[in-house]
PDB file of N, CA, C and O in Angstrom, chain B, residues numbered from 101:
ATOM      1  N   UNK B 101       6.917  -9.486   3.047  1.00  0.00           N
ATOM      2  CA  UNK B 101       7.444  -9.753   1.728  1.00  0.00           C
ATOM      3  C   UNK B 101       8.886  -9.268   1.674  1.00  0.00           C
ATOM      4  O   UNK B 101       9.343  -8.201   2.083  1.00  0.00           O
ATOM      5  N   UNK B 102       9.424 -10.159   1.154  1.00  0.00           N
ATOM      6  CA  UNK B 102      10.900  -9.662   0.599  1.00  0.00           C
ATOM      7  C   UNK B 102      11.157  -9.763  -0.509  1.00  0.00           C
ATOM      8  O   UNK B 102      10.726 -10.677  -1.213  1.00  0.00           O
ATOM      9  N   UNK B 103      12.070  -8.661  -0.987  1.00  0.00           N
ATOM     10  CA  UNK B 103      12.022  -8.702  -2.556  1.00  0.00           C
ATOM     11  C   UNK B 103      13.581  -8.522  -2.893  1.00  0.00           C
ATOM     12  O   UNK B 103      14.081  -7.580  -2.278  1.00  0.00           O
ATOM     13  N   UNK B 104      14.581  -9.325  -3.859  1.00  0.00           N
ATOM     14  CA  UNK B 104      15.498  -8.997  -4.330  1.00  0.00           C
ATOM     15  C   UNK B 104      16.019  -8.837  -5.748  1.00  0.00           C
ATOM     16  O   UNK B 104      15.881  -9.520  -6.762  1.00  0.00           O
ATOM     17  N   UNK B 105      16.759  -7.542  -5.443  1.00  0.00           N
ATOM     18  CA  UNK B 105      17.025  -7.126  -6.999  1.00  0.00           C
ATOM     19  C   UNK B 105      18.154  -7.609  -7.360  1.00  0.00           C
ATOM     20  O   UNK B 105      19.035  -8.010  -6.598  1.00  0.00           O
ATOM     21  N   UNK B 106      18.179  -7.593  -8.533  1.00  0.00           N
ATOM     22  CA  UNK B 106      19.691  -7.873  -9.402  1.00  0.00           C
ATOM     23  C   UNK B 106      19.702  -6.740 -10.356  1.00  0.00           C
ATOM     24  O   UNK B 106      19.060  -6.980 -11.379  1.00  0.00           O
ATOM     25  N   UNK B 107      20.300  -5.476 -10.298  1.00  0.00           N
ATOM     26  CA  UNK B 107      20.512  -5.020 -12.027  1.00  0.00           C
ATOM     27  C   UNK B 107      19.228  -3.714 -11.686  1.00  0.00           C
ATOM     28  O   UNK B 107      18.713  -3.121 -12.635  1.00  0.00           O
ATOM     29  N   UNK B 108      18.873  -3.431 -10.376  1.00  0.00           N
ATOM     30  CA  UNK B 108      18.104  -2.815 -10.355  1.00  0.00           C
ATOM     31  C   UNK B 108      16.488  -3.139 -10.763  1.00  0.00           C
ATOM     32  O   UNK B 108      15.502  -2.403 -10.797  1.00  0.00           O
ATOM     33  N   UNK B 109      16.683  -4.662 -11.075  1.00  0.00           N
ATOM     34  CA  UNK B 109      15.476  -5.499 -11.398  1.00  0.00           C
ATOM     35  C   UNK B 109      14.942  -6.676 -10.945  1.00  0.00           C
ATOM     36  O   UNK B 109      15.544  -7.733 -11.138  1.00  0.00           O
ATOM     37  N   UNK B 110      13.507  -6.623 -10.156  1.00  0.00           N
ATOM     38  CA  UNK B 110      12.984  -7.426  -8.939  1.00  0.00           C
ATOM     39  C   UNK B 110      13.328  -8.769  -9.510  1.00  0.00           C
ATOM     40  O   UNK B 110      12.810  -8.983 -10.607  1.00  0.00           O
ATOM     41  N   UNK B 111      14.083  -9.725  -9.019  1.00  0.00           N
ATOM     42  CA  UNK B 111      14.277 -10.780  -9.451  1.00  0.00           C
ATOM     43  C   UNK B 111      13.844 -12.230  -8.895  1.00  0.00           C
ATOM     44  O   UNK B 111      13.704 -13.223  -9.608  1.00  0.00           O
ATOM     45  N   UNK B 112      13.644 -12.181  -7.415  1.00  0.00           N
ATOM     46  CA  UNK B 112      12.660 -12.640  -6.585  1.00  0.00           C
ATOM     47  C   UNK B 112      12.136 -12.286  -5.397  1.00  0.00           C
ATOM     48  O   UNK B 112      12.750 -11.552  -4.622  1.00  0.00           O
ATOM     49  N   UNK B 113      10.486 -12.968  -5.040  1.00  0.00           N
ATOM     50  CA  UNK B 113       9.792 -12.267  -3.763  1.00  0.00           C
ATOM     51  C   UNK B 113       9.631 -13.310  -3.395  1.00  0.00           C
ATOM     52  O   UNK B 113       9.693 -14.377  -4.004  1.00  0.00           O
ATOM     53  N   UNK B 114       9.241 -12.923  -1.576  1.00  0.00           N
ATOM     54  CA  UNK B 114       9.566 -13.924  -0.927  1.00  0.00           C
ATOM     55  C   UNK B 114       8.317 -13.801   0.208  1.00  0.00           C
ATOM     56  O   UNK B 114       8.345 -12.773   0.885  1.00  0.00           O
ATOM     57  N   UNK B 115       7.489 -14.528   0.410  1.00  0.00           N
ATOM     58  CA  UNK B 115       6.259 -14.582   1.117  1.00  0.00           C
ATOM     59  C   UNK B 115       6.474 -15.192   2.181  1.00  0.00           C
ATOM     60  O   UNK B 115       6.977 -16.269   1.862  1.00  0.00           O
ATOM     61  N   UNK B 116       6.364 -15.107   3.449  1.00  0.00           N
ATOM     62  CA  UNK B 116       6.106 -16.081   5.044  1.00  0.00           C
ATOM     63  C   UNK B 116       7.899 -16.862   5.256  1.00  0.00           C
ATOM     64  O   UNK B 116       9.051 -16.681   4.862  1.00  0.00           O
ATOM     65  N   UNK B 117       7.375 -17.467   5.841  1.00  0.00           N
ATOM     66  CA  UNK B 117       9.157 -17.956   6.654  1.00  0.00           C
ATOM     67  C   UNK B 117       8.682 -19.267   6.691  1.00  0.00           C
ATOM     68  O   UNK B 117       7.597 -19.753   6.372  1.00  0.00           O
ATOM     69  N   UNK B 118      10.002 -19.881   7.273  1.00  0.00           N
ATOM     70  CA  UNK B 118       9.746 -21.206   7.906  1.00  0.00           C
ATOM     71  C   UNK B 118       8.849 -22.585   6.710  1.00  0.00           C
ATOM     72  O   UNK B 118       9.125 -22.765   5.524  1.00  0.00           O
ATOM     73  N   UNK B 119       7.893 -23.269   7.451  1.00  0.00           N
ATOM     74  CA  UNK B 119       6.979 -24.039   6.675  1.00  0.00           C
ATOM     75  C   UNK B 119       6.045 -23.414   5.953  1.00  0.00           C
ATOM     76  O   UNK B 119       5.428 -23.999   5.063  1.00  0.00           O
ATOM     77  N   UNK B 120       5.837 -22.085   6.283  1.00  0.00           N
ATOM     78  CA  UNK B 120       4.823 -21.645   5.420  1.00  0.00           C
ATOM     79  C   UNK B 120       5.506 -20.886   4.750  1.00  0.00           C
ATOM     80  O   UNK B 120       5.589 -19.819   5.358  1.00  0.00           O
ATOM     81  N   UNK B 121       6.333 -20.843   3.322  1.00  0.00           N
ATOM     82  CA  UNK B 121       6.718 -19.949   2.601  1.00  0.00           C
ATOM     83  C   UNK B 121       6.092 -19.965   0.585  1.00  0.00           C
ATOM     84  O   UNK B 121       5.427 -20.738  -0.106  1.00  0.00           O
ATOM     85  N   UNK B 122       6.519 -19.167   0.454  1.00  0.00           N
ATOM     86  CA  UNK B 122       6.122 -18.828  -0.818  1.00  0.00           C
ATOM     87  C   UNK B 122       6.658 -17.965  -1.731  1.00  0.00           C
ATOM     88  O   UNK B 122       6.390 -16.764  -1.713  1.00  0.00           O
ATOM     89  N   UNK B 123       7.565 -18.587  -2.714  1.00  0.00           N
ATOM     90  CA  UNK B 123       8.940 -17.828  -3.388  1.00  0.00           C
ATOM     91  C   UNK B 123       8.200 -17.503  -5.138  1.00  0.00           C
ATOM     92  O   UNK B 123       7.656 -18.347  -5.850  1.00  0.00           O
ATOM     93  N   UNK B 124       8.385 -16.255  -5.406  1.00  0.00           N
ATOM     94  CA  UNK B 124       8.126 -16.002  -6.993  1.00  0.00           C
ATOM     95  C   UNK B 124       9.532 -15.862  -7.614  1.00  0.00           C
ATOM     96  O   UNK B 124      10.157 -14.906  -7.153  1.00  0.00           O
ATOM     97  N   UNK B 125      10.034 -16.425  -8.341  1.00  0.00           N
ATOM     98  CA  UNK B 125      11.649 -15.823  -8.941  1.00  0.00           C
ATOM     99  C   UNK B 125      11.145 -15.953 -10.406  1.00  0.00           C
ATOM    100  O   UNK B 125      10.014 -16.282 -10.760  1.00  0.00           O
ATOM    101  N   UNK B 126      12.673 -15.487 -11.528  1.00  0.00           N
ATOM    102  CA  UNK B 126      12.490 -15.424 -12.585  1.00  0.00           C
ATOM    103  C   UNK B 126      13.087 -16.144 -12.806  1.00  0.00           C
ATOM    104  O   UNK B 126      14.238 -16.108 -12.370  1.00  0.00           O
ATOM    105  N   UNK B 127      12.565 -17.417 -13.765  1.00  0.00           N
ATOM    106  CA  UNK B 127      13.206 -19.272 -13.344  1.00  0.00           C
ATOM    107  C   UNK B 127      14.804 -18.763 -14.563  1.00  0.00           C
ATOM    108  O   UNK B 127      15.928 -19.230 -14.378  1.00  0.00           O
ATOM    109  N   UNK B 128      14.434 -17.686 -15.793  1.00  0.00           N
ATOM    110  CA  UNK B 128      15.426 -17.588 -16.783  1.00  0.00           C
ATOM    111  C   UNK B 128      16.540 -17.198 -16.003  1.00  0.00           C
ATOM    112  O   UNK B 128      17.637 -17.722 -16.194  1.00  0.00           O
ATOM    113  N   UNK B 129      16.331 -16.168 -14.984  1.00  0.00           N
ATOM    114  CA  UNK B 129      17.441 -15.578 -15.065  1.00  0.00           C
ATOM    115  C   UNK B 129      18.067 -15.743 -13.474  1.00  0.00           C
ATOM    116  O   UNK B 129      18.657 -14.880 -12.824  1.00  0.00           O
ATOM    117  N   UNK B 130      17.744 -17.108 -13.084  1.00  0.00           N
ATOM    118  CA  UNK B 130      18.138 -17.953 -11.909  1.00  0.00           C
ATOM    119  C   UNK B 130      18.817 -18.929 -12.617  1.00  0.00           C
ATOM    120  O   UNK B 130      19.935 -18.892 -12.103  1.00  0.00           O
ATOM    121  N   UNK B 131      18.834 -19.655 -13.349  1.00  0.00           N
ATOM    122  CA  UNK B 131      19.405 -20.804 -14.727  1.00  0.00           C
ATOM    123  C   UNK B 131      20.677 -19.785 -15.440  1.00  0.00           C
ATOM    124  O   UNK B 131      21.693 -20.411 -15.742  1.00  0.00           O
ATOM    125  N   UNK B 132      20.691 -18.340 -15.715  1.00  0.00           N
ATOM    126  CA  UNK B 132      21.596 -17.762 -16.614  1.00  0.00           C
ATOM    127  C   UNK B 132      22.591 -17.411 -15.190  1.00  0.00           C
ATOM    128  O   UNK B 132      23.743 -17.040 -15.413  1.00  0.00           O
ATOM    129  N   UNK B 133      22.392 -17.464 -14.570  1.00  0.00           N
ATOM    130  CA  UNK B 133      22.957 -17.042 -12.969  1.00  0.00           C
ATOM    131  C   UNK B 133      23.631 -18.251 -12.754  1.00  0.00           C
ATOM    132  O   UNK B 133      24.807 -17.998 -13.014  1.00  0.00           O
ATOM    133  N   UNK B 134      23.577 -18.916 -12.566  1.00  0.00           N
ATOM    134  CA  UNK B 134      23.840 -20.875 -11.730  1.00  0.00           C
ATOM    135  C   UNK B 134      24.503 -22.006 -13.272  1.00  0.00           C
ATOM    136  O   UNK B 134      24.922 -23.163 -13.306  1.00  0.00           O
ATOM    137  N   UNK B 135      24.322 -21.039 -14.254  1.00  0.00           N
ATOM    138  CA  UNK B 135      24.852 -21.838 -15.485  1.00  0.00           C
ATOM    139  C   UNK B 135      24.780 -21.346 -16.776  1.00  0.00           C
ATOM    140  O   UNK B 135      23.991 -20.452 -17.082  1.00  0.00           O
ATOM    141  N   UNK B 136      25.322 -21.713 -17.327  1.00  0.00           N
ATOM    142  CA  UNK B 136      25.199 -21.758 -19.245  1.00  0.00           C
ATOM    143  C   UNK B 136      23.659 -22.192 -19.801  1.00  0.00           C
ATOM    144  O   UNK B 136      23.348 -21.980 -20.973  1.00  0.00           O
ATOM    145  N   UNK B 137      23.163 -22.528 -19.289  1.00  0.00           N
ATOM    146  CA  UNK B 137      21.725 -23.394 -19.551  1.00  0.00           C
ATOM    147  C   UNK B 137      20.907 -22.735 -19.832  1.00  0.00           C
ATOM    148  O   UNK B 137      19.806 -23.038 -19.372  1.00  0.00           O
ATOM    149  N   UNK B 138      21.003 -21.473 -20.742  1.00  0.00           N
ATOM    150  CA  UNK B 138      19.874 -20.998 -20.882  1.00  0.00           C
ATOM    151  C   UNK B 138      18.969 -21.504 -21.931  1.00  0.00           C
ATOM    152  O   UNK B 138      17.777 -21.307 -22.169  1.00  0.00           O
ATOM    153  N   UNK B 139      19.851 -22.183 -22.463  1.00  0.00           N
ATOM    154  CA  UNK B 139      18.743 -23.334 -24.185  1.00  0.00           C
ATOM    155  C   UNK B 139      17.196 -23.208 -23.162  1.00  0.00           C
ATOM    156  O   UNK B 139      16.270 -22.432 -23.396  1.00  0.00           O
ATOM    157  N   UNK B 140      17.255 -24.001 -22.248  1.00  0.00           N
ATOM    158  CA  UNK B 140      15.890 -24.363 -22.090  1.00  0.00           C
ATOM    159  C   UNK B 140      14.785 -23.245 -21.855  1.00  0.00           C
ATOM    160  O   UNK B 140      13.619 -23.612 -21.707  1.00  0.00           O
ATOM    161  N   UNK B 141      15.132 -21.790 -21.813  1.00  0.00           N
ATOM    162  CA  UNK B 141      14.439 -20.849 -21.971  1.00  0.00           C
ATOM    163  C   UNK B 141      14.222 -20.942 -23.343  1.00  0.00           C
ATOM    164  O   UNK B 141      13.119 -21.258 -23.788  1.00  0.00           O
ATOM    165  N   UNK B 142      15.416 -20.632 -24.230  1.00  0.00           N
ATOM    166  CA  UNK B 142      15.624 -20.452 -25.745  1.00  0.00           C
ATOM    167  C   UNK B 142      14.487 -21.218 -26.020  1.00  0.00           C
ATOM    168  O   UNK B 142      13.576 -20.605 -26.577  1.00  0.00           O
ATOM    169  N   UNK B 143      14.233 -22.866 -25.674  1.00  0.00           N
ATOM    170  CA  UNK B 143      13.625 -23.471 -26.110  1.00  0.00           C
ATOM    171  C   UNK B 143      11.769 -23.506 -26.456  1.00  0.00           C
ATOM    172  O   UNK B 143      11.022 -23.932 -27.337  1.00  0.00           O
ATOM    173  N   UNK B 144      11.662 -22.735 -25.086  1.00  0.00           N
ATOM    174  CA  UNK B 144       9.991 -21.877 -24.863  1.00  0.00           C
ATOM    175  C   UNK B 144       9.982 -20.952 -25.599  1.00  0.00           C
ATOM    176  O   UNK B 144       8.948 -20.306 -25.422  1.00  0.00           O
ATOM    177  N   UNK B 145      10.922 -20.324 -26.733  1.00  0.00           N
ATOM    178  CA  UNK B 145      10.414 -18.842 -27.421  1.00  0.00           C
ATOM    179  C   UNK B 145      10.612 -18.041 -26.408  1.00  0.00           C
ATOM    180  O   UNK B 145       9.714 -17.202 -26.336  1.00  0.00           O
ATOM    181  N   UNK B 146      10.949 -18.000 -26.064  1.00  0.00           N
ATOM    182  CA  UNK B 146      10.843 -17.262 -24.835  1.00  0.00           C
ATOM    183  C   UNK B 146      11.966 -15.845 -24.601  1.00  0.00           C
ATOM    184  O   UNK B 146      13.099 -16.151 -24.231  1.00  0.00           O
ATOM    185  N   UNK B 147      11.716 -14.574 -24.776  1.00  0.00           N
ATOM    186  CA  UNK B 147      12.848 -13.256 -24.875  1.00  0.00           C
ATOM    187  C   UNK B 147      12.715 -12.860 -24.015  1.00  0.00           C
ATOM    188  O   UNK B 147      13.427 -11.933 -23.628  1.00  0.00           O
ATOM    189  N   UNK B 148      11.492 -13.500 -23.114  1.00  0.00           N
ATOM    190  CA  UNK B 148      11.369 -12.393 -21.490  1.00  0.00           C
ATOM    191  C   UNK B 148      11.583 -13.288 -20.477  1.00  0.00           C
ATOM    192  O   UNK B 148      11.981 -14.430 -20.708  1.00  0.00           O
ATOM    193  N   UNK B 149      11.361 -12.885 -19.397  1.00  0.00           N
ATOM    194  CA  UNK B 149      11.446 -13.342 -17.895  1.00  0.00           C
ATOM    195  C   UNK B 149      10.365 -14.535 -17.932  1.00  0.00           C
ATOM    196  O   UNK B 149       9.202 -14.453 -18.330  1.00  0.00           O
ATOM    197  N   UNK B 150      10.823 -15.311 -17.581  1.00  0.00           N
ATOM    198  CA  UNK B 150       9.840 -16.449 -16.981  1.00  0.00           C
ATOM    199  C   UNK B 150      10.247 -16.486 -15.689  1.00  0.00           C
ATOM    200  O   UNK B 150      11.398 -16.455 -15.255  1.00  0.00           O
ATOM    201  N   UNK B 151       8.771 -16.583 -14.855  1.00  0.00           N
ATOM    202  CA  UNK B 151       8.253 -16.373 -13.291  1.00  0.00           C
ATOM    203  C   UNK B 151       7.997 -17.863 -12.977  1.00  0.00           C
ATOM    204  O   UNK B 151       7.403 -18.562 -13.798  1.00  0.00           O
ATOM    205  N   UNK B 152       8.541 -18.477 -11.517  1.00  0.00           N
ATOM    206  CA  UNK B 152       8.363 -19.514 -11.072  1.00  0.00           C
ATOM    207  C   UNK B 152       7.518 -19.329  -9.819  1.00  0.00           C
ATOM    208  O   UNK B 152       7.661 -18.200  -9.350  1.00  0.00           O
ATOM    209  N   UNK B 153       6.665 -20.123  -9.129  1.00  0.00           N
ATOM    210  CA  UNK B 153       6.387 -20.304  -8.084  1.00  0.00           C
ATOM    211  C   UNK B 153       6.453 -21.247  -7.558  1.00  0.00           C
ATOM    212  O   UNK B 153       6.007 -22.249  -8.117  1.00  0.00           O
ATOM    213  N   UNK B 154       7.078 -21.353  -6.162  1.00  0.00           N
ATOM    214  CA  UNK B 154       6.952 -22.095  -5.372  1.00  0.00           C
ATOM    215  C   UNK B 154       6.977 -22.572  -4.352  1.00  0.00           C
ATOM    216  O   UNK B 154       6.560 -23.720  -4.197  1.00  0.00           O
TER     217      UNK B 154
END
């Protein structure tokens, strides 16, 4: 497992390599990172971290 922080806060983990992998991130604060776009969190109600997998 690999895990990286931002801010002192786990922001994504990272399972297996290659073809077999398996990524958890926090989809909000990968979108507030890469752009202005955070509406579409705003839009879920949403004040916390939303977790992606994939």
């Amino acid at each position: 497992m690999v895990k990286h922080l931002k801010h002192g806060k786990a922001q994504t983990f990272r399972f297996g390599e290659g073809q077999l992998l398996l990524r958890l991130y926090d989809k909000c604060a990968e979108i507030a990172e890469k752009s202005a776009k955070t509406r579409n969190c705003d839009l879920r109600g949403t004040d916390h971290d939303m977790w992606r997998i994939e």
